[in-house]
C-alpha positions in Angstrom: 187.6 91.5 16.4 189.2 89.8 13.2 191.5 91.6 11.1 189.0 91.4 8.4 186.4 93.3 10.5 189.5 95.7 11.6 189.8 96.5 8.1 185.9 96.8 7.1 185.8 99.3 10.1 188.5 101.4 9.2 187.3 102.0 6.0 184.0 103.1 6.8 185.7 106.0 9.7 188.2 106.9 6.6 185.4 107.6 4.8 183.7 109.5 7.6 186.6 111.1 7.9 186.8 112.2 4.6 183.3 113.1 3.9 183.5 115.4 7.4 186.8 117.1 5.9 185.3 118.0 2.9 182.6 120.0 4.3 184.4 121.6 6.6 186.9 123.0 3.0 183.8 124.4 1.8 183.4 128.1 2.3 180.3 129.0 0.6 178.0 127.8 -1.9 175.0 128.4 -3.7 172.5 125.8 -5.7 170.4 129.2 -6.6 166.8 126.9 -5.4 164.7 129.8 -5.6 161.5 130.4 -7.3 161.9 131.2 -11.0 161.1 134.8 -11.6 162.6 137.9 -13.4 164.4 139.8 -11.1 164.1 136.8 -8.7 167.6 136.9 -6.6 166.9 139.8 -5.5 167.0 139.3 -1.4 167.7 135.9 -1.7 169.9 134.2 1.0 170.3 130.3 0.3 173.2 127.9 0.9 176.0 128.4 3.7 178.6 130.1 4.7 177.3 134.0 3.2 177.2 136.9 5.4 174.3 138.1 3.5 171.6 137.8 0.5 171.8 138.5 -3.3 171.2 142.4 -2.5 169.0 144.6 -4.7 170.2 143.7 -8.3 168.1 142.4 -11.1 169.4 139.3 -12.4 166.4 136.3 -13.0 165.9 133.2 -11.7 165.3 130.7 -14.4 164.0 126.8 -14.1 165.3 124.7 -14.6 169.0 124.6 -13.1 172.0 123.9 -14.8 173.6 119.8 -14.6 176.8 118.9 -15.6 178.6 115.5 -16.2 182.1 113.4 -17.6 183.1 110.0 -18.0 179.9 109.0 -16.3 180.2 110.8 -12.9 177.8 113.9 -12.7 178.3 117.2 -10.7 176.1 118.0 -7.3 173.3 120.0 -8.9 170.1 120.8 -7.4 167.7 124.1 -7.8 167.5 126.4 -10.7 169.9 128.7 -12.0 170.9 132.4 -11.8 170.5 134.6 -15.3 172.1 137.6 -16.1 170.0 140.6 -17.9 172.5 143.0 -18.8 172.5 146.9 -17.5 175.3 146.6 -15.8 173.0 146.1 -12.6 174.2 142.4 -10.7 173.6 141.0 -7.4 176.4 141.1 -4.7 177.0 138.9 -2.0 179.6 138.9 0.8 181.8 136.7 2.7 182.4 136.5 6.1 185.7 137.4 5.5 188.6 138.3 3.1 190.2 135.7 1.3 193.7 136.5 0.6 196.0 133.6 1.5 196.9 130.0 1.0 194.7 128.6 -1.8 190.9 129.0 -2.7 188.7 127.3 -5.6 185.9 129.4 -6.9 183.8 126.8 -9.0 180.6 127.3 -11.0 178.6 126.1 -14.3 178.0 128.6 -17.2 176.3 128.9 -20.2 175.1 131.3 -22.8 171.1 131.4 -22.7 170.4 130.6 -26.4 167.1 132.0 -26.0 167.5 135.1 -24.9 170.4 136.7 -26.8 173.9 136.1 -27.8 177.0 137.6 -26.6 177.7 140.6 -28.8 179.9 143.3 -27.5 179.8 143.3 -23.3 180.6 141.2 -20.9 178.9 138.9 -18.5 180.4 136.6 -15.6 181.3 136.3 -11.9 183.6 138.2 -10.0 185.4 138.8 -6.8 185.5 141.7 -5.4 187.6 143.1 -2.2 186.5 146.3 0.3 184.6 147.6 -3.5 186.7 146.8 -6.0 186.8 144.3 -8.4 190.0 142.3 -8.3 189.0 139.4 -10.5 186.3 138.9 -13.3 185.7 134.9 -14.1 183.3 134.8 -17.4 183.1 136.3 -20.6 185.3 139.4 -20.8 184.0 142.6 -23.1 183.8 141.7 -27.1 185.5 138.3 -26.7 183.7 135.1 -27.8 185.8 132.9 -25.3 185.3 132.0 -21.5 188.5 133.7 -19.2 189.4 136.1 -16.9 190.3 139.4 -16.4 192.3 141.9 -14.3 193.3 145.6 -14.8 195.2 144.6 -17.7 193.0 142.7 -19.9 191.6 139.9 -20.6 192.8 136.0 -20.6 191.0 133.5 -23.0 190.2 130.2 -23.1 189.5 128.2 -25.9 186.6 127.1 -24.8 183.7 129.5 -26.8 180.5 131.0 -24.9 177.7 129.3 -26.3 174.9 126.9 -25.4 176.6 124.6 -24.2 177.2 123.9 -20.0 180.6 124.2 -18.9 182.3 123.4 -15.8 184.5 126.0 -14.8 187.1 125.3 -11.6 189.5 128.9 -10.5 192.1 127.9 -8.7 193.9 131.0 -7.0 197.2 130.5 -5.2 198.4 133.8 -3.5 201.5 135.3 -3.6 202.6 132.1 -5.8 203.2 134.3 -8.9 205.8 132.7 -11.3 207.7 135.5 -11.7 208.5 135.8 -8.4 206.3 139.1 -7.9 204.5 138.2 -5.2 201.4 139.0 -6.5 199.2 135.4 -7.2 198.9 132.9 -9.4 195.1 132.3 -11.4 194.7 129.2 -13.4 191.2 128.3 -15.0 190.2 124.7 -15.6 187.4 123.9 -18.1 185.4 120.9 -17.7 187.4 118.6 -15.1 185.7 115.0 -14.2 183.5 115.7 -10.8 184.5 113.9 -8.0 188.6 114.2 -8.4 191.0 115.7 -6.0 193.2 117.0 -8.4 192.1 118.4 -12.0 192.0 115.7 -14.9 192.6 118.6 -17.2 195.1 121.0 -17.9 194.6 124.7 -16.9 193.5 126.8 -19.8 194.7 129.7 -18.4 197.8 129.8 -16.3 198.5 133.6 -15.6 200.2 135.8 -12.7 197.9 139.1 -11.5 199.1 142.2 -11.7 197.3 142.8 -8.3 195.8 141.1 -5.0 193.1 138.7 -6.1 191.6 138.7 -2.6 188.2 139.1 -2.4 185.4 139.2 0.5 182.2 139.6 -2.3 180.9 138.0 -5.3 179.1 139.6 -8.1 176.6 138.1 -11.1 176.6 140.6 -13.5 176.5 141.8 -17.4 176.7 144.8 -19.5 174.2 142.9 -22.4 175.0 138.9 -22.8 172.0 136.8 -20.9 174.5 133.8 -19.4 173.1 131.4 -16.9 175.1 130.8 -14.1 174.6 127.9 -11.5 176.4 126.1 -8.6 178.5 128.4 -7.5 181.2 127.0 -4.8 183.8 128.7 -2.9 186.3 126.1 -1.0 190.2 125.9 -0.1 190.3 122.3 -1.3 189.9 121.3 -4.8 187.4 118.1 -4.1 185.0 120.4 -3.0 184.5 122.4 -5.4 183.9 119.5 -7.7 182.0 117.4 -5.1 180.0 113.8 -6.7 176.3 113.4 -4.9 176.5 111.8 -1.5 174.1 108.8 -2.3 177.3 106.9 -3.7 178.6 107.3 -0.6 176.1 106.5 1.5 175.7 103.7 -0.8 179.1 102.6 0.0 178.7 103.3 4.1 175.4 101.1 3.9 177.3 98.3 2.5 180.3 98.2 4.2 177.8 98.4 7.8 175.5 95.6 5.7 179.0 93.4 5.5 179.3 93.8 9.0 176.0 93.1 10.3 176.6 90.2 8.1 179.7 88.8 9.8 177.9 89.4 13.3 175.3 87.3 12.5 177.1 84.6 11.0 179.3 84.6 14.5 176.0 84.0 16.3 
């Protein structure tokens, strides 16, 4: 085998590799492919890694799904979306396990549903919940016009506004890394990284200790009033996948590197 050939082969195995490795840092996700109806995740159960479905709340399912790209390189997206419809009535979904160590990435796209009412005085977002409570809300906190999130002891803005727009949003949690030495964790919020990275081409929006555990074994949709559509949710201890490019570029890349080598075989024949 020529060094040339050496080379071709061990890039297409490091790619493998990583490819394999990013699965495996994916916990959970969900694409919310369902049929579009009001009330419509109800008792749904798609994408891996859940313990169960969407449960009894009443949030829609609205067509079609939310996309998202930057500098040219678009976000996996697929399905339709997940709506909130106010009354304080979400959808919960568990884990199959508590998260409360190391690092996690909870990753989703967001946007305020234009047509069907504006934010005015509640809330609406994702949050994470642990044994029944709620340890960390990820969306639009009560009466504030901003994306952030919230503990106990209010609420953490970003300056990035709730409105029609689609916005990437990328949590990364690092337990017991508080800065000031606490021991409680660490929460930073990135807004609208480049797919596709391993490390965030922005800086964090928010950067803020918790005033308590952040671990969580649930996820809730829910609002008090604002309709937001949510989409893409991801749950992974790596930040590549939560932020993962679609696969046909590297398949693309696989099918040419194994085309350069059928090449060379022939040639040698």
């Amino acid at each position: 085998m020529t060094v040339r050939r050496v080379i071709m082969v061990g890039a297409v195995l490091a790619l493998l590799a990583f490819v394999s490795a990013a699965r495996a840092s994916l916990i959970a996700s969900d694409s919310f492919g369902y049929p579009a109806a009001a009330g419509g995740l109800a008792g749904q159960n798609g994408g891996p890694g859940w313990t169960s479905d969407w449960g009894t709340g009443t949030n829609n399912v609205v067509s079609p799904g939310l996309t998202y790209s930057k500098n040219g390189v678009s976000l996996v997206t697929s399905g339709n979306s997940s709506e909130t419809v106010g009354g304080n009535i979400g959808n919960f979904r568990s884990l199959p396990s508590t998260f409360s160590s190391g690092t996690v990435y909870v990753s989703f796209l967001g946007k305020l549903d234009n047509a069907n009412g504006t934010i005015g005085s509640s809330y609406a977002g994702v949050s994470l919940f642990n044994a029944g409570s709620e340890n960390l809300f990820i969306g639009q906190a009560t009466g504030l016009a901003d994306w952030g999130v919230d503990q106990a002891t209010g609420a953490k803005q970003s300056s990035t506004p709730v409105d029609g727009t689609t916005h990437l949003f990328v949590i990364q949690i690092d337990y017991g890394a508080a800065t000031d030495n606490s021991g409680e964790d660490r929460v930073r919020m990135y807004v609208d990284p480049t797919p596709g990275e391993t490390a965030p081409d922005v800086s964090a929006s928010i950067d803020a200790n918790t005033t308590r555990s952040a671990s969580f074994d649930q996820v809730r949709i829910q609002s008090g009033g604002p309709q937001i559509a949510f989409d893409e949710l991801r749950i992974s201890t790596d930040y590549a996948s939560a932020v993962p490019v679609p696969e046909p570029a590297q398949a693309a890349f696989l099918g040419l590197a194994g085309l350069g080598l059928f090449s060379r075989r022939r040639r040698r024949t």
